[in-house]
N, C-alpha and C positions, 0 to 999 in steps of 0.2 A: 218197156219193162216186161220182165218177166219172172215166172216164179223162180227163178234159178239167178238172175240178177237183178233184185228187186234196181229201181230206183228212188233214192230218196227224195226227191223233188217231184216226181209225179205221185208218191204215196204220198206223200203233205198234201198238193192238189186235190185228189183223192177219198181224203179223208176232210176235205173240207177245214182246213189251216188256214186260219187270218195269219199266222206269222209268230212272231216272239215279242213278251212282253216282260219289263221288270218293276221293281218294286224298291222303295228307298224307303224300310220301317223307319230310319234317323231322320231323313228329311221329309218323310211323305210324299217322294216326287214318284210317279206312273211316268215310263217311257213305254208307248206303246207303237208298233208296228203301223206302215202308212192305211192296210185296210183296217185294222180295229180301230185307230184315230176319228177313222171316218165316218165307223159303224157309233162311235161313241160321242162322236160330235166335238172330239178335241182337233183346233186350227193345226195344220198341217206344222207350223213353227215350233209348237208346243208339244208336239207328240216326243219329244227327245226326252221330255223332261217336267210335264204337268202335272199339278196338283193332285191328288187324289183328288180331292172332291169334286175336281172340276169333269175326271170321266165317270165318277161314280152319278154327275149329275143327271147322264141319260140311260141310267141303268133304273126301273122300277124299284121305287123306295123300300118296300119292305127286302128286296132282293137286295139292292145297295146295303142298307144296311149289317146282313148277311155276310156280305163279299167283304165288305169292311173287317168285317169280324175275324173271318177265314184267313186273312190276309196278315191281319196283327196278327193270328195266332202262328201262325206260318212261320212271322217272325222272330218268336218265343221260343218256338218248338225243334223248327228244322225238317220238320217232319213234312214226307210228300203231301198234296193236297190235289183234290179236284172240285169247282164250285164251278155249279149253273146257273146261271140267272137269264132274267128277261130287259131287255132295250126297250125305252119308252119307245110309242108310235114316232115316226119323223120320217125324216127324207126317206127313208133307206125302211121304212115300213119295222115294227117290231121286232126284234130278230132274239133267238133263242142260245147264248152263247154258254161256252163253259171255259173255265180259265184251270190249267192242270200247271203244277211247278211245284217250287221247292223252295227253302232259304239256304245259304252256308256263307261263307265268310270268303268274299276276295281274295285269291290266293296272294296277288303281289298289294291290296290297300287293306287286309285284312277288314274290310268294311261288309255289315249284312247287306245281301241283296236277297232278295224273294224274284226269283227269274222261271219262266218257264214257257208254254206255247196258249196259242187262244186257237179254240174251233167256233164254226156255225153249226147247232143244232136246228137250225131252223126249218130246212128242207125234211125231216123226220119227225118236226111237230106238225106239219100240217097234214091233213086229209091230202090225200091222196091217193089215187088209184083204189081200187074195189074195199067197200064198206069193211068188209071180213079181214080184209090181210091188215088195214089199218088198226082194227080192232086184235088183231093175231101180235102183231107189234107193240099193240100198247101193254096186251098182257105178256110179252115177255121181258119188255121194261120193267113194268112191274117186278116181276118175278127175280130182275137184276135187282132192282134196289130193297127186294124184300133180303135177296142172301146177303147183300151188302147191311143191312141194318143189323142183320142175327150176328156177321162179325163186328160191330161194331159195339153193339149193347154188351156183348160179353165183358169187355175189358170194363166196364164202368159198375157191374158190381151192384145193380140193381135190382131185384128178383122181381118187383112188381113191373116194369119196364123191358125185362127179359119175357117175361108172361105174355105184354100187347104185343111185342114183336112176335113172339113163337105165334100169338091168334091171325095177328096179319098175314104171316106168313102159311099159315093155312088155307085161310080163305083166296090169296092168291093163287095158292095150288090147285085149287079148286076151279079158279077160274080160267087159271091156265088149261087144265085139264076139260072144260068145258070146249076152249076155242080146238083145244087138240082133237078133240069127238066129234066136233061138227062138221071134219073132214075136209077140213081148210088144211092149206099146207102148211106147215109153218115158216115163218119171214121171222129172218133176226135184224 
């Protein structure tokens, strides 16, 4: 690959892609891709077509619960979505995932599907490499999900809820600006 002709299968690699996942709001059935079945502890038989509950069972409950949530409203809405959750301890050790997609209607069964891709975040939660850069890192995380909240709270119309975002978002800037002075380089 290169920058003039990317390729799509080493930027999925890449970017750290388990694969493709969907969603059945009518029946509740999860078809998950052969490594997310695996990371989620659904039998290899069952990944075509599994319960919800049954992959939500090795997702960290208050995050399941969460995903749960994201995922009906997915199928309300229609509206893109991204949710990160945590995988209970097991074979395959905690792992830190996020599920991005969409819902819209079968073009030839007219039926909802909520379909879209699963990454590993896992490799970017843990320590790694020199104290500073991982701390350099976490505050620009931060500082993504501080701008992502201020679009977010907008549309909802809450003034005292727009107020704790605008202070968050402060106080991130501030710490961002701390790792920025210490003369660390900055890692996105």
């Amino acid at each position: 690959m290169t920058a003039f002709q990317p390729d799509l299968s080493s930027a999925f690699a890449g970017a750290l892609c388990l694969g493709a996942w969907a969603h059945d709001p009518c029946t509740d059935r999860f078809a998950l891709s052969p490594i997310l079945s695996r990371l989620l502890g659904v039998p290899e038989e069952a990944a075509a077509g599994a319960p919800l509950a049954q992959a939500l069972a090795a997702v960290e409950a208050e995050d399941a619960c969460r995903l749960e949530s994201v995922l009906r409203a997915a199928g309300e809405d229609g509206c893109p979505f991204e949710a990160e959750f945590r995988t209970r301890p097991g074979p395959h050790g905690p792992r830190w995932l996020r599920l991005m997609g969409r819902c819209g209607r079968d073009p030839v069964t007219g039926r909802l599907t909520t379909q879209g891709l699963a990454f590993d975040l896992t490799e970017g939660r843990h320590p790694g490499g020199p104290e500073a850069s991982q701390a350099q890192r976490q505050a620009n995380r931060l500082a993504d999900h501080a701008a992502a909240m201020k679009g977010l709270v907008a549309g909802l119309r809450n003034p005292p809820l727009a107020r704790l975002v605008d202070e968050i978002a402060v106080e991130v800037g501030h710490e961002l600006a701390r790792h920025l002075r210490s003369g660390v380089r900055q890692v996105h």
